[in-house]
N, C-alpha and C positions, 0 to 999 in steps of 0.2 A: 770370612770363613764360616759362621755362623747365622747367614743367612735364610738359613732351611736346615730342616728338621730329618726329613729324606723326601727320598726321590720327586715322590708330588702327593697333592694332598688329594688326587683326584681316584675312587674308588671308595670313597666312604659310603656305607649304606644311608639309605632315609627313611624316617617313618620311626615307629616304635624302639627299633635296637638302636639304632642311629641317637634318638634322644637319649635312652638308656646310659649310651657311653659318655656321652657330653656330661652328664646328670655326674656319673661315678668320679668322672674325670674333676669337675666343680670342687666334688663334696672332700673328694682327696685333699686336692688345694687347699681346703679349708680348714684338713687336719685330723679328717675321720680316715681315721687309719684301716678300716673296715671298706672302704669305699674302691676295694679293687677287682674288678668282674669277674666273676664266680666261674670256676671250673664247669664247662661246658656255655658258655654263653656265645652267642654265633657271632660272628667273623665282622659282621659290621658294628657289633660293640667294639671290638679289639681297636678297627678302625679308624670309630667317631672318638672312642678315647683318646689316643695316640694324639690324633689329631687337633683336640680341644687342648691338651696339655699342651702343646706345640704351641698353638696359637695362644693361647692364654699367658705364656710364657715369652713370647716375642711382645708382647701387650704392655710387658715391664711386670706383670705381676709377679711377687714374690712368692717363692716355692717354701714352703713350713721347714725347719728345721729341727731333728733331721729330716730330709726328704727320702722316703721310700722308695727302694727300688724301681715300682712300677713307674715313680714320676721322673729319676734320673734317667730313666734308659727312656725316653718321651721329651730329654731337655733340650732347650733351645742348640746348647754348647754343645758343639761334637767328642768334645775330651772329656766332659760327663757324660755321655751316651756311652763310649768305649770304655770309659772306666766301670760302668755298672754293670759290664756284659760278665765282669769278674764275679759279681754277689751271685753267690749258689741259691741263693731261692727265684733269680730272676723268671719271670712267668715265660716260658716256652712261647706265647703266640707274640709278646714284645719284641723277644730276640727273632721271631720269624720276621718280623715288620719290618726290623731292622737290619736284614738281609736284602733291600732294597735303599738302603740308605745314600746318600748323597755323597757323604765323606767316606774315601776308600776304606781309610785305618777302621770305620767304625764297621763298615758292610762288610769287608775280610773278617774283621773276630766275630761277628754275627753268623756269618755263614759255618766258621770254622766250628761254633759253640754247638749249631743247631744239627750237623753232620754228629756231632759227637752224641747229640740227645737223641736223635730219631738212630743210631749204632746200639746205643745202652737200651733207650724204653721204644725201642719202634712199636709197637702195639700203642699204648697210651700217646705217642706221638703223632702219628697219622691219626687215629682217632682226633684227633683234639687238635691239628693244624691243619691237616687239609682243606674243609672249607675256608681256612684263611689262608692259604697257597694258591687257591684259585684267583680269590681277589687278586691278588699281590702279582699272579701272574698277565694281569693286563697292563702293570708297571712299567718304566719303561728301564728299569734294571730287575724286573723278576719273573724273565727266564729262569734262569736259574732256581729256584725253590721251586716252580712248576717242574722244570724238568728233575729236579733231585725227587721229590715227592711220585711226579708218577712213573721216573724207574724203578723206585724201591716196591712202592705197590706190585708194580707189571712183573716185577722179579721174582717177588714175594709168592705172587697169586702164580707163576708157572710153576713152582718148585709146592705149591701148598694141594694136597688133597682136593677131590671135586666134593667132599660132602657140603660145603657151604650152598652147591647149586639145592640141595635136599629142603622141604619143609621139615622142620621138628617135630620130632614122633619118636615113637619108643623103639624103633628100627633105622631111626637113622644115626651115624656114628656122632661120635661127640666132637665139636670142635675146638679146632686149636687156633692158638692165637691168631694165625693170617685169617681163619675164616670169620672170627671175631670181626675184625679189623673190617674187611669187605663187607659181614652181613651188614655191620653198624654204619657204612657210607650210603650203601643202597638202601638202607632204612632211615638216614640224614633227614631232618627236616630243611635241611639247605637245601632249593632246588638244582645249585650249580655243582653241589659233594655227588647229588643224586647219578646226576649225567653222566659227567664225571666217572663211577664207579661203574655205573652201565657200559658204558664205552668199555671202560680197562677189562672189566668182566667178559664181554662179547669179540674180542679183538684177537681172533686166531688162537681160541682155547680148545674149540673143538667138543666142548664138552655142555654144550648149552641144551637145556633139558626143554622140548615146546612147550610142554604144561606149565613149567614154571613160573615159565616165561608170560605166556599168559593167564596166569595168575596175579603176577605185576602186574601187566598192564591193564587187567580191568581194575585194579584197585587203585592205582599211581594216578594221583591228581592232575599233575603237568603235563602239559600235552606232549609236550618234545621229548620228553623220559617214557613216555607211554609210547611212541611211537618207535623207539629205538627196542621198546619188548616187546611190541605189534611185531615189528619186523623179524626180530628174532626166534619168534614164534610162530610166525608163518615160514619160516627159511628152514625149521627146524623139523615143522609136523610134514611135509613129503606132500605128499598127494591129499593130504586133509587128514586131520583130527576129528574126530565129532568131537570130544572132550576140547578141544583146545576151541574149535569154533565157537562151541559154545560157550564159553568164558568172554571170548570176546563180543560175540552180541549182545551177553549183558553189563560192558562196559558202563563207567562211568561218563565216559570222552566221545564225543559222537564221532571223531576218524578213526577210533579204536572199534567202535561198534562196525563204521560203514567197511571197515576191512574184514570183520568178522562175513558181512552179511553178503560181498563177493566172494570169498570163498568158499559159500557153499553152494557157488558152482562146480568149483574144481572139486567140491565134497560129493557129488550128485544129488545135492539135496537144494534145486534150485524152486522147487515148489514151496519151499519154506517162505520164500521173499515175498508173498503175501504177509506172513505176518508183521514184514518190518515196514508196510507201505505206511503204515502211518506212526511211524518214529516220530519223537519229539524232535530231531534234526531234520532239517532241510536236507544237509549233506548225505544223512540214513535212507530218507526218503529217496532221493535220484538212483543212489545202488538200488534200493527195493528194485523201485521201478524197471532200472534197468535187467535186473536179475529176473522178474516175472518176463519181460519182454523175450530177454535169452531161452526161457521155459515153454514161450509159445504162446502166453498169456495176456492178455489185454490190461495194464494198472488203471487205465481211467475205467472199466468196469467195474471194477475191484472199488474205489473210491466211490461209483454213484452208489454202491450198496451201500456202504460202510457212512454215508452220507444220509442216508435214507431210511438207517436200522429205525427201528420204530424205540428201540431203548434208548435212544439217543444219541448224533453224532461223536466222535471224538474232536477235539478242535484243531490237529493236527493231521484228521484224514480233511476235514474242510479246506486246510491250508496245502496238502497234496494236491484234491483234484484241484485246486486254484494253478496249482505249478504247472498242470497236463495243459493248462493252456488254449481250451479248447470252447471257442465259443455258446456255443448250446448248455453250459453251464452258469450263463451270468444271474438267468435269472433264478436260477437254482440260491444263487449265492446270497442276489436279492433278499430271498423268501429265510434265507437266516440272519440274517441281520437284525428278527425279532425276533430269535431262539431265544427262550429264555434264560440260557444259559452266556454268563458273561463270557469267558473264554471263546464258547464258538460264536457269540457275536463279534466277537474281535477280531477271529481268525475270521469271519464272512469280509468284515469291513476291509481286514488287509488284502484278501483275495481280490478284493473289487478294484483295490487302487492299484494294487501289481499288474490288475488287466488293463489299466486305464477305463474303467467301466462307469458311467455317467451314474452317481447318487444325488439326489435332491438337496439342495441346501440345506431347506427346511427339515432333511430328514438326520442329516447331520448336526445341523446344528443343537438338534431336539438330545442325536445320541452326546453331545458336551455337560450333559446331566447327570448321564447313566451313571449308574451304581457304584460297576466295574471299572477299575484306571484304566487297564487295555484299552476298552473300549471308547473311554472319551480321549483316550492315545492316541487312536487309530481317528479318530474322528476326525480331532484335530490336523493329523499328517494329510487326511483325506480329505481339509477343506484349504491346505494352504492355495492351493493354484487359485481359491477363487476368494482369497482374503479379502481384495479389495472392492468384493461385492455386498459383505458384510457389515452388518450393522456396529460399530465399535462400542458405541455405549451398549449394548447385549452383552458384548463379551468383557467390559471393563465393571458391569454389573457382576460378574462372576470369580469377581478379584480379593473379594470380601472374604480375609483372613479368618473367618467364623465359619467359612461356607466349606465342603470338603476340597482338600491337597490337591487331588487330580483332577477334578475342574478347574481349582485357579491356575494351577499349571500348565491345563489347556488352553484355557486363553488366555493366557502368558505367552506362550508363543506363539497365538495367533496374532498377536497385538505389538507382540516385535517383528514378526513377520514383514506386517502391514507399513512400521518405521514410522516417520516423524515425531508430531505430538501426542499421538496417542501411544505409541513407542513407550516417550517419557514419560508420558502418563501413568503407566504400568509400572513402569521398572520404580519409579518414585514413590508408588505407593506399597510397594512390595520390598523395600529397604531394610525394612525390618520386619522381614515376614521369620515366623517360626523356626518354618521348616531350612537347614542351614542351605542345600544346595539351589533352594528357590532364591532367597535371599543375598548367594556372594552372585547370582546369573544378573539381579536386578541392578546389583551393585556396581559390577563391571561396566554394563549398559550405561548408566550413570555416568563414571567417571569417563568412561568413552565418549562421551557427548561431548562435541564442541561449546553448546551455549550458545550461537551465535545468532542474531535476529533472522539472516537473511534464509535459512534453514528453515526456519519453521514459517516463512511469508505464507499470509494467508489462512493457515492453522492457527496460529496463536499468538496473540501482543507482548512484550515485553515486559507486562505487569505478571503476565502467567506464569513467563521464565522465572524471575524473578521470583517470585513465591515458589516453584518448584524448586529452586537452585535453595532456596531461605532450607526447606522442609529434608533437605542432602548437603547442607554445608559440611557435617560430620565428615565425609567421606573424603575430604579435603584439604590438603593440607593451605596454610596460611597464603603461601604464594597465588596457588594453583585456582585458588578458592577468589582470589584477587584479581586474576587476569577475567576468570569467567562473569563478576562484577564490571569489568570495565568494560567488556562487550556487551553485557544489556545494558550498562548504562546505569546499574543500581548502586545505592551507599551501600555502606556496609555497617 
């Protein structure tokens, strides 16, 4: 009967709130009566808690006596779950968790509790559970809280005034509690509360204001909540806004922007998409171009000026005309590759590879120096095809933990590229390099390796193995570290 806790344990967040809640969950257990997540803490704390009690609790650990609400309504025992649903201070987002619960008796008085709470505090209740109804709605019993939560919202929000759609200003009215409730979802740092209240907001209210709307969406970080006030703000301004257009081309989100910069076709203002030709997007750039084309205008013209300014390229009209495709610019692209600016050298280097355009080994190899990461980035991407023409002590010369990040990392990958022993060469001496994400790539590489002599035939003896395996034994546990010993053939 007490097998499980509820329904599954799958929907817990990870990362920072996820530890968070394990963390609260711990210190509980161990009797800090304080250690119960603080009014407003997001939905994968709720979660990871829940869940750590649960497990820590089927573990055989013993729960402190007495044991506080938050840990009884979290207990392994389902008739301590139900029984705690009675203590009047039980936290609102436990009794939601527990509206998916496994055992009928406990998920009936969970559900019954939490009807009665969102009826009395519905403002403080939606507020404060919905992000956690979303999770619980991919449960495989929490329908139900999903649907109870966003018919109350969608009820709420038909019957409440539009002033919530209003910015705050000394002319707009005051709100009442449902608009409270809305502005505080769409203003959520949850991005799933965000959606979420977009949707419910936008879904046959009839009342959705363009400006607003694009107001959000140039601000709104998420792409997919940016795009649901894209829409609703092109749907809403008719034949074109210049106010709403222009909010959106100066997006944050470059699909927020490239929606801004086609409609001001339908705005008559197609002459403008010169200015977006050399957007820091790819995807901005293509509307540019396509919107000058619509105008009757040439964009690969537009690009050899902006190329050519005497104040200096942008690195992003470099990486346009590279897009136009159009042979009679390679050596243009050539002749920046010594700009002195690291950016549009980088953006030259990417141009040349996207063309498949022949650069000199020797010239690349030179840029795995350069100043700019970009640019021994691009160098590097720009010499894999011909790695195995490459000199490897050059580039295992450049591995040197004292020497700068972005070179040893270019030839880090040139040198796994390349594979064998020089492969391991790399990754072995780079184990314990500084920098963390060089160091778990060299690491992996390592333990990926078989060890086996006939692999590296002809590259290197088994005394080599063998001292490289001596110099990464750490990485390994006892067994593992034993068997790769018995295929070189070394003691231990």
């Amino acid at each position: 009967m007490n097998r499980r806790g509820s329904g599954t344990t799958t929907g817990t967040g990870t990362g920072t709130d996820a530890a968070t809640g394990r963390a609260l969950a711990d210190a509980l257990m161990e009797g800090c009566a304080a250690s119960v997540p603080p009014p407003g803490a997001g939905p994968d704390v709720w979660l990871a808690f829940a869940e750590q009690v649960r497990s820590t609790g089927h573990g055989g650990r013993r729960f402190p006596v007495p044991a506080p609400p938050a840990l009884r309504l979290c207990h392994p025992r389902g008739w301590i779950r139900e029984a705690a649903l009675a203590e009047p201070d039980a936290p609102v987002e436990l009794v939601a968790v527990l509206t998916t619960d496994w055992a009928a008796p406990v998920r009936d008085r969970a559900r019954a509790l939490l009807e009665r709470t969102l009826h009395a505090r519905p403002e403080s209740t939606l507020r404060a559970v919905t992000p956690l109804a979303l999770r619980l709605g991919r449960r495989d019993r929490g329908g139900w809280i999903l649907d109870l939560f966003a018919e109350a919202l969608r009820r709420q929000a038909e019957a409440a005034a539009p002033s919530w759609w209003h910015l705050p200003g000394p002319s707009a009215p005051p709100a009442g509690p449902v608009d409270a409730v809305l502005t505080g979802l769409l203003g959520s740092p949850d991005r799933r509360a965000r959606q979420f209240a977009v949707r419910l907001a936008l879904t046959g209210t009839g009342r959705a204001d363009a400006l607003e709307c694009a107001r959000r969406a140039a601000a709104e970080p998420d792409p997919a909540t940016a795009a649901l006030w894209t829409d609703a703000a092109m749907a809403a301004s008719g034949s074109g806004d210049d106010a709403v257009i222009d909010l959106l081309t100066g997006a944050r989100i470059p699909a927020v922007r490239a929606a801004g910069v086609t409609a001001l076709r339908r705005a008559g203002r197609a002459a403008e998409g010169v200015g977006h030709l050399a957007d820091r997007s790819g995807f901005v750039r293509a509307c540019a171009r396509w919107l000058v084309a619509q105008d009757g205008g040439d964009a690969h013209e537009h690009y050899r000026w902006l190329v050519c300014d005497p104040a200096g390229p942008s690195p992003y009209a470099v990486a346009g005309l590279a897009e136009c495709g159009r042979d009679e610019d390679t050596d243009l692209l050539r002749g920046l590759v010594a700009h002195p600016a690291g950016p549009v050298r980088a953006a030259a280097l990417a141009g040349l590879r996207r063309r498949e355009a022949v650069v000199a080994d020797s010239v690349l190899l030179a840029l795995l120096d350069d100043p700019a990461p970009s640019v021994a980035r691009e160098a590097s991407l720009a010499l894999l095809p011909a790695v195995r023409r490459l000199d490897p002590a050059h580039l295992a010369e450049r591995l040197d933990v004292r020497g700068p990040l972005h070179v040893r990392r270019a030839a880090f990958r040139l040198l796994r590229a390349r594979g064998g022993i020089h492969a391991l060469r790399a990754s072995v001496a780079l184990v314990d390099d500084w920098h963390p994400r060089t160091r778990e790539t060299a690491r992996a590489a390592v333990r990926s390796c078989q060890w086996h002599p006939a692999r590296f035939a002809g590259e290197a003896d088994t005394a080599e193995l063998a001292a490289l395996l001596k110099r990464s034994e750490k990485l390994f546990h006892d067994y593992d570290l034993a068997l790769r010993r018995n295929r070189l053939g070394a003691k231990g």
